[in-house]
C-alpha positions in Angstrom: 78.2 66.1 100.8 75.5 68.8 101.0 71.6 68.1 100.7 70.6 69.9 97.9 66.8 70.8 97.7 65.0 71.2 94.5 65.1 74.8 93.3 61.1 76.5 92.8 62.1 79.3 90.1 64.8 78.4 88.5 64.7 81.0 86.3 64.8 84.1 88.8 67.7 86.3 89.6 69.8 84.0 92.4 68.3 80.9 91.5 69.6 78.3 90.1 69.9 74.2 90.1 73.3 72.7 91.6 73.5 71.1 88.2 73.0 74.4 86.4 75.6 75.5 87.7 78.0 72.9 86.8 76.7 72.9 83.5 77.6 76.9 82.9 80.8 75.8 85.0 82.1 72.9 82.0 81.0 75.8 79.5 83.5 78.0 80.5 86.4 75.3 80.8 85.6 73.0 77.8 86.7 75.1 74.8 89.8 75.4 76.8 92.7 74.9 77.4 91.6 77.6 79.8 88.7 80.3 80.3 90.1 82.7 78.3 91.0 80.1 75.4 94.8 80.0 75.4 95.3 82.5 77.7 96.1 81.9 81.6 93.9 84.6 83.7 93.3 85.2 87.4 89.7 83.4 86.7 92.2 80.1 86.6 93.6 80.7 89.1 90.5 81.0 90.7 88.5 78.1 89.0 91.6 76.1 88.9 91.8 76.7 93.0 87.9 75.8 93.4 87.6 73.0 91.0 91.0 71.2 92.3 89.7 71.7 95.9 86.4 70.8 95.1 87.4 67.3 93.9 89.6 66.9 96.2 87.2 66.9 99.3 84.2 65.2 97.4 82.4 68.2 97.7 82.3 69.0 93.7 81.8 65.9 91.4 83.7 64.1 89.6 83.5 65.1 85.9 86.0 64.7 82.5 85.9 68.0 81.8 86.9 68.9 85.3 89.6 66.4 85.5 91.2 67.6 82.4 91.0 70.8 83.1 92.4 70.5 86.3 95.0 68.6 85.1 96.3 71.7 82.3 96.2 74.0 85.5 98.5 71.6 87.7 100.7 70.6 84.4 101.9 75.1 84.4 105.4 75.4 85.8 104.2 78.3 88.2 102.0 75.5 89.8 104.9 73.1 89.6 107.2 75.9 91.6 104.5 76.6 93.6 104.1 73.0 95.0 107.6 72.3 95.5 107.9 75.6 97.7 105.3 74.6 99.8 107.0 71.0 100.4 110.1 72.9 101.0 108.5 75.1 103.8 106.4 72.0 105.3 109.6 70.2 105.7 111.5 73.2 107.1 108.3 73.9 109.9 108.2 70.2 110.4 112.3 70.4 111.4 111.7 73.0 113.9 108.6 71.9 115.5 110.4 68.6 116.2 111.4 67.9 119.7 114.8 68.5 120.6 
């Protein structure tokens, strides 16, 4: 989706390659099941938000290790309660918006 230029010092503070980064992003995820090991923190929730956005949109790539992790953050019943709320207040904004 984005152009992404080749990177002169990669090594510097604030540089970095696009594929760097994704690299040091499967690091944190792959031991799993989250980032923490088998503890659920707010960097899943954040990750988790990113990553399932991300691949969503075509802006991040596809990857195993990002599909399975996704998949363990979408599998917790808080996401689960979470979604279903949602479709609940969609449907309820959809009902009054309606014409009459």
């Amino acid at each position: 989706m984005f152009a992404r230029p080749p990177v002169e010092r990669p090594g510097a503070l604030g540089y970095g390659s696009y594929d760097d980064t994704l690299h040091a992003l499967e690091t944190a995820i792959e031991p799993g099941p989250f980032v923490l090991g088998q503890r659920f923190s707010a960097a899943d929730v954040y990750l988790g938000s990113q990553i399932v956005w991300g691949t969503m949109t075509g802006t991040l790539e596809q990857r195993p290790s990002f599909a399975a992790y996704q998949r363990r953050v979408t599998e917790r019943p808080a996401y689960q309660r979470i979604v279903a709320q949602n479709q609940r207040l969609a449907a309820r904004l959809t009902e009054t918006s309606a014409p009459a």
